[in-house]
C-alpha positions in Angstrom: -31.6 -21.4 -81.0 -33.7 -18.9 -82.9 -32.3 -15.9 -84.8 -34.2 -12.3 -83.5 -34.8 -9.8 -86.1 -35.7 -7.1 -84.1 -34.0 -5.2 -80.9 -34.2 -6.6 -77.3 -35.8 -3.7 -76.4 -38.9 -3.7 -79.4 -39.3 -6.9 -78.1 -39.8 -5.9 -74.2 -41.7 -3.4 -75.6 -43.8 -5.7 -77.6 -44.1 -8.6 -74.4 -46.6 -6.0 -72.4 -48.8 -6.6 -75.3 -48.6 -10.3 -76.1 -49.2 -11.5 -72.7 -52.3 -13.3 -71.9 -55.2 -11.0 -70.4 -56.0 -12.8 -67.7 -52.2 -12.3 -66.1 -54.0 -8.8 -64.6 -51.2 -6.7 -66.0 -53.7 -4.0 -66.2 -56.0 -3.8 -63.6 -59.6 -1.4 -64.2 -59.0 2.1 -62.3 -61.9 3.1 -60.1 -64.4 5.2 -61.2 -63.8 9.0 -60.9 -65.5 12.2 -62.0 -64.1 13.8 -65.6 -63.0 12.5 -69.4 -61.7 9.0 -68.6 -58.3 7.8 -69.6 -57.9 7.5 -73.4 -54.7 5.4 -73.2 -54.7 1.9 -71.6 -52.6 2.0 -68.6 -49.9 -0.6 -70.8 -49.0 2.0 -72.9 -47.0 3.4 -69.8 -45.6 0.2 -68.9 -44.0 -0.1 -72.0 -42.7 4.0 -71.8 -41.1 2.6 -68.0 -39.2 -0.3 -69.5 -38.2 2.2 -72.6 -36.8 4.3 -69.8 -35.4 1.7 -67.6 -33.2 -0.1 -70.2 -31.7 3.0 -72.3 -31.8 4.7 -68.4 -33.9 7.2 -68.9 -34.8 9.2 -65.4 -37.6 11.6 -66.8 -40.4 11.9 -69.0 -38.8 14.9 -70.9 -35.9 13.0 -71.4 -38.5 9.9 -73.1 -39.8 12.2 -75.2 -36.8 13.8 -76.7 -35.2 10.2 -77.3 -38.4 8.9 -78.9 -38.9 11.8 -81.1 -35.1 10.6 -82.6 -35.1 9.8 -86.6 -33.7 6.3 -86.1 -35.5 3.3 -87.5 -36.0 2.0 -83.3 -37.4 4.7 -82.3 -40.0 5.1 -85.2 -40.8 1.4 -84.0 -41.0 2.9 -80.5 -43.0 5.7 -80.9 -45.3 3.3 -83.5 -45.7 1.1 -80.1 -46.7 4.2 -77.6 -49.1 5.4 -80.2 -53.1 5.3 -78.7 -56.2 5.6 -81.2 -53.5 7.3 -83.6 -52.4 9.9 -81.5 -49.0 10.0 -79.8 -49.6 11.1 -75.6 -48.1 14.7 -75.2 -45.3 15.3 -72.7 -47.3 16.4 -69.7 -49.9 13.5 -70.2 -46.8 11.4 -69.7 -45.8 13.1 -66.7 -48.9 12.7 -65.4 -49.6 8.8 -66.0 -45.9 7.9 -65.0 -46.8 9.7 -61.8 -49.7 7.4 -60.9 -48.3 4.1 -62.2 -45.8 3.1 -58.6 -49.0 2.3 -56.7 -50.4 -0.4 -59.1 -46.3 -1.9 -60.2 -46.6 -4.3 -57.4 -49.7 -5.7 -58.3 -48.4 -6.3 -61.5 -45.3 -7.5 -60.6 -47.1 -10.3 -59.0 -49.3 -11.2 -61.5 -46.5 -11.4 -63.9 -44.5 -13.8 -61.5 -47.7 -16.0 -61.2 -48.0 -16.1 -64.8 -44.2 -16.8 -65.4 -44.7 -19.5 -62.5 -47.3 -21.2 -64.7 -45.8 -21.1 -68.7 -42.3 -22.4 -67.0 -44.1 -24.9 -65.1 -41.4 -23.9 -62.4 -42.8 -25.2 -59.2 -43.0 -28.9 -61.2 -39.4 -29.1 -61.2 -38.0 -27.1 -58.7 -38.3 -26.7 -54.8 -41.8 -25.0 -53.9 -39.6 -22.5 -52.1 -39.3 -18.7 -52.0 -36.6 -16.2 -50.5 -37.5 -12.8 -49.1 -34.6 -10.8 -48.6 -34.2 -6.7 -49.3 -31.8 -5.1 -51.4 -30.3 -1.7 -50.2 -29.9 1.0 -53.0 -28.3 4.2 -52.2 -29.8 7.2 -52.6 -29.5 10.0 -55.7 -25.4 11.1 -55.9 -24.7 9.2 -52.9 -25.7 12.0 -50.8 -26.8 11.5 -47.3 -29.0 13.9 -44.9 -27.4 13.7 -41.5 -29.9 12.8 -38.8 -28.9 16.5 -37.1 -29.6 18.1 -40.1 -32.7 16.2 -40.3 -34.2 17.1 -37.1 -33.4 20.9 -37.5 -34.7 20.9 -41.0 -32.0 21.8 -42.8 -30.9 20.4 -46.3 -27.1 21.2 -46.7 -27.2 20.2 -50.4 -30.0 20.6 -53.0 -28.8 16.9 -54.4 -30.1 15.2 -51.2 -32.7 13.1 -51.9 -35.0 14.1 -48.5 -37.9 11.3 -49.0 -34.9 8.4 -48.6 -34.0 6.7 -44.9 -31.3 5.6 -43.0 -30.8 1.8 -42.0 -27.8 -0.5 -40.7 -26.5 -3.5 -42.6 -24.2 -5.7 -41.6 -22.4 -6.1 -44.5 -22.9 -2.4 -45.9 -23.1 -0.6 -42.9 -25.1 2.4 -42.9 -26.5 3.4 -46.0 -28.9 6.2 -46.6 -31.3 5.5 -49.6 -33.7 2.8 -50.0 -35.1 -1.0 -49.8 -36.7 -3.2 -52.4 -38.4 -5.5 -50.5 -38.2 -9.2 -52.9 -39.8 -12.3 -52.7 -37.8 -14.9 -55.3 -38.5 -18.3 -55.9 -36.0 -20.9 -55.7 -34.5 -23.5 -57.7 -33.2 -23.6 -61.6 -34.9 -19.7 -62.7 -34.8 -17.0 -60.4 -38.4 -15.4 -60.8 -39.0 -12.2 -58.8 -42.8 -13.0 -57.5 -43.4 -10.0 -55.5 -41.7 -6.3 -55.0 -42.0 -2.8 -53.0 -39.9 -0.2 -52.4 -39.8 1.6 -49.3 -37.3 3.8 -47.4 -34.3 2.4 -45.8 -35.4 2.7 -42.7 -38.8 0.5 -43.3 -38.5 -2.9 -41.3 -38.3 -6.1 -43.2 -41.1 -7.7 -41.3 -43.8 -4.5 -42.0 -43.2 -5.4 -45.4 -43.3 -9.3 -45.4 -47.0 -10.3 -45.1 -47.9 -8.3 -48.0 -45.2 -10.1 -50.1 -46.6 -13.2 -48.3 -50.0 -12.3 -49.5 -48.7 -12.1 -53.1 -47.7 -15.7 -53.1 -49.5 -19.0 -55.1 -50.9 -21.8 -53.3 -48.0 -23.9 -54.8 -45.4 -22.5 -52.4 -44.6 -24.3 -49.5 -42.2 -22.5 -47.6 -41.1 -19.0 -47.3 -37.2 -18.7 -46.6 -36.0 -15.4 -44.5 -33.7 -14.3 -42.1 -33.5 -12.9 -38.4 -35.6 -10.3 -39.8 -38.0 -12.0 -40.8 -38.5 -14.4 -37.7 -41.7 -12.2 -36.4 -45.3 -13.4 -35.5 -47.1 -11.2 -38.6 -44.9 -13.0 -41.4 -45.8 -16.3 -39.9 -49.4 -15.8 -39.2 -49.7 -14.3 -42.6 -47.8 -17.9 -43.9 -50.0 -20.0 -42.5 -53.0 -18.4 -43.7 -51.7 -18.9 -46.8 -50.7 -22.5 -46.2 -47.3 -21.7 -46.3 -44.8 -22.2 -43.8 -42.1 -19.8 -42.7 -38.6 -21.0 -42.3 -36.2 -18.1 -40.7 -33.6 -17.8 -38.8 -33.7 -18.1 -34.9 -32.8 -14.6 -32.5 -30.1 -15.2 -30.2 -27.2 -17.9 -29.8 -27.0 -21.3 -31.5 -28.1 -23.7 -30.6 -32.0 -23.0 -31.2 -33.8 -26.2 -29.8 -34.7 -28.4 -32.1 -37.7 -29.8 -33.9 -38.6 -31.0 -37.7 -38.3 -27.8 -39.1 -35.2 -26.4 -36.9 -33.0 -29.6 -36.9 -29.0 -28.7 -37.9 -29.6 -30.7 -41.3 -33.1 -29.0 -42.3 -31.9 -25.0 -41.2 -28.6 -25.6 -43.1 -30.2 -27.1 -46.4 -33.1 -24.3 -46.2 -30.1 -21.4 -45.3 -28.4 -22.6 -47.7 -31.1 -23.0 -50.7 -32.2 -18.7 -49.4 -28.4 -17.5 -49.8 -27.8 -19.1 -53.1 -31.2 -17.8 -54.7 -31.6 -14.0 -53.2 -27.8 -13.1 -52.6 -27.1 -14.5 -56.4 -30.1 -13.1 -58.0 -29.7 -9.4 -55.9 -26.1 -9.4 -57.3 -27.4 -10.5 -61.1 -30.4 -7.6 -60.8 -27.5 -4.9 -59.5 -25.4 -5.4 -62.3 -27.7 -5.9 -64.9 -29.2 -2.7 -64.0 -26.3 -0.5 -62.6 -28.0 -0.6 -58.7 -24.3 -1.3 -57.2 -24.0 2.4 -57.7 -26.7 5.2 -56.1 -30.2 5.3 -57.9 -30.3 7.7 -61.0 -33.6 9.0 -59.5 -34.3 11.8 -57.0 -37.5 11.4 -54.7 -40.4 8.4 -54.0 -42.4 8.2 -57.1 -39.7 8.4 -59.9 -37.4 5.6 -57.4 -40.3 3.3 -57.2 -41.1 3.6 -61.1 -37.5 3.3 -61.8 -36.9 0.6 -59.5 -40.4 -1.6 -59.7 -40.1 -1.4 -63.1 -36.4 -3.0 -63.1 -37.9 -6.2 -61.9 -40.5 -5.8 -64.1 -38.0 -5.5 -67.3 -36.3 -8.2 -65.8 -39.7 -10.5 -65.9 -40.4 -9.7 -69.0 -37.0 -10.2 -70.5 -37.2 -14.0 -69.2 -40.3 -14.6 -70.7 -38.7 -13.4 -74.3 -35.8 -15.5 -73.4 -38.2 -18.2 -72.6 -40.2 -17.8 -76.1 -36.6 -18.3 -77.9 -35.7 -21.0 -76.3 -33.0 -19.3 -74.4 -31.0 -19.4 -70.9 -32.5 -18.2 -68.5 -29.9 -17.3 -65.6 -27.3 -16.0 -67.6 -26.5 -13.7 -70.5 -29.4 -11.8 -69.1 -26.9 -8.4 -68.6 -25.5 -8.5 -72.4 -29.2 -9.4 -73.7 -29.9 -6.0 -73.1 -26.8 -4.1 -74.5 -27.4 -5.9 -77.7 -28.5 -3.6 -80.3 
């Protein structure tokens, strides 16, 4: 095991820049009238995992803590530095604003370039599980569907862009849903990500999770949710073949892919990837309890960028030869 000389989170920090160019981390904006963007869009993906692991909600708090006299934050601010100049405050409100709709494309080209420098689909099932994980919104405050549809906002806490949904094991829950696509087998690897509203079906999102996915997956594990003619048309284009659960009373008829043995070994291969890993993610990044952000854009940078932290810290765990499903929470805390 190899001895690191400098903090968890330099390194993070460092891992935007050290991976390979052609994982698309950074794809080219379009084309637009005015001065064009002096800083490369990775020196905002390292600000978002600054603020994700000290849990930072706000680019005023960022720059207050990276303006601190300590010898990390010199490193920091060393690392966010562009042609020599260090971004002002509003330029990093701006950029953070406009990073949530590119985080999924580069969640996915991080999880295809994890897939290939772990080799993962060589020694484990070519499997993936979708699943979404419920997070509650800001304070735990909830806007009452009569409120709602009068307009009124009791409380200036309520988060108003979050949804409502029903889960069976939660019951209802006002916030949101990160919509996952995992692989399966010996490294849980998030592969794809959104986050919606609570309220967003499972299945609206699934295709374009689907559409994220290698040609070295095989099957796509869901649930009743998932069991809907766009994910599997979308599967199948992709070579892929959908494996969910059936609607109504067992027994579904059978056939080679809905026999008792084959839905209980692929049930059971889903439930011990996403259920585990949405329970590892939640703790490692305090989700059990409401979001720390209020509105759309700061929730999907705070939350996109979670499973983006999360990728990168298993490729610096990879490079030092460490494990990969566990100690994953205390990494972080270490100094």
């Amino acid at each position: 095991m190899s001895v690191l000389y400098s903090s968890v989170l330099v390194a993070l920090v460092q891992s935007v820049d050290s991976l390979p160019r052609n994982s698309s981390l950074c794809p080219a904006s379009p084309g637009r009238r005015g001065h064009p963007p002096v800083c490369d869009q990775k020196l905002f993906l390292k600000a978002l995992v600054i603020m994700v692991v000290l849990r930072l909600t706000t680019a005023h708090e960022l720059w207050q803590v990276l303006h601190e006299p300590t010898c990390e934050m010199t490193t920091l601010r060393a690392l966010l530095t562009c042609e020599g100049r260090f971004p002002c405050r509003r330029t990093w409100e701006r950029r953070l604003d406009q990073l949530p709709a590119t985080l999924p494309t580069q969640i996915a080209a991080l999880g295809r370039f994890l897939v290939a420098v772990l080799d993962h689909f060589a020694q484990s099932d070519r499997a993936v599980a979708l699943d979404s994980a419920l997070l509650r919104a800001f304070g735990g405050r909830v806007w009452h569907k009569k409120d709602k549809q009068q307009g009124v906002v009791p409380h200036s806490g309520i988060d108003i862009e979050a949804g409502w949904t029903k889960s069976g094991h939660h019951g209802w829950v006002y916030g949101w849903k990160l919509h996952l696509s995992v692989s399966c087998g010996l490294v849980w690897i998030p592969l794809a990500a959104e986050l919606t509203a609570a309220n967003c079906p499972d299945n609206e999102v699934a295709p374009r999770l689907v559409d994220e996915l290698s040609q070295q997956v095989r099957f796509v594990l869901g649930d009743t949710h998932y069991n809907a003619p766009s994910v599997g048309e979308r599967c199948e284009l992709g070579g892929q073949t959908l494996i969910a659960s059936g609607h109504g009373a067992y027994p579904h008829p059978d056939d080679d892919l809905n026999s008792k043995t084959v839905r209980s070994f692929f049930h059971k291969l889903r439930s011990c990837t996403i259920e585990n890993f949405n329970q590892q993610f939640k703790t490692i990044f305090d989700a059990h309890r409401p979001v720390p952000t209020k509105g759309r854009i700061r929730t999907q940078n705070w939350a996109l960028d979670a499973i983006l932290t999360y990728q990168l810290l298993l490729f610096h765990r990879w490079k030092h030869s460490l494990p990969l499903r566990t100690g994953l929470k205390y990494a972080l805390k270490a100094p």
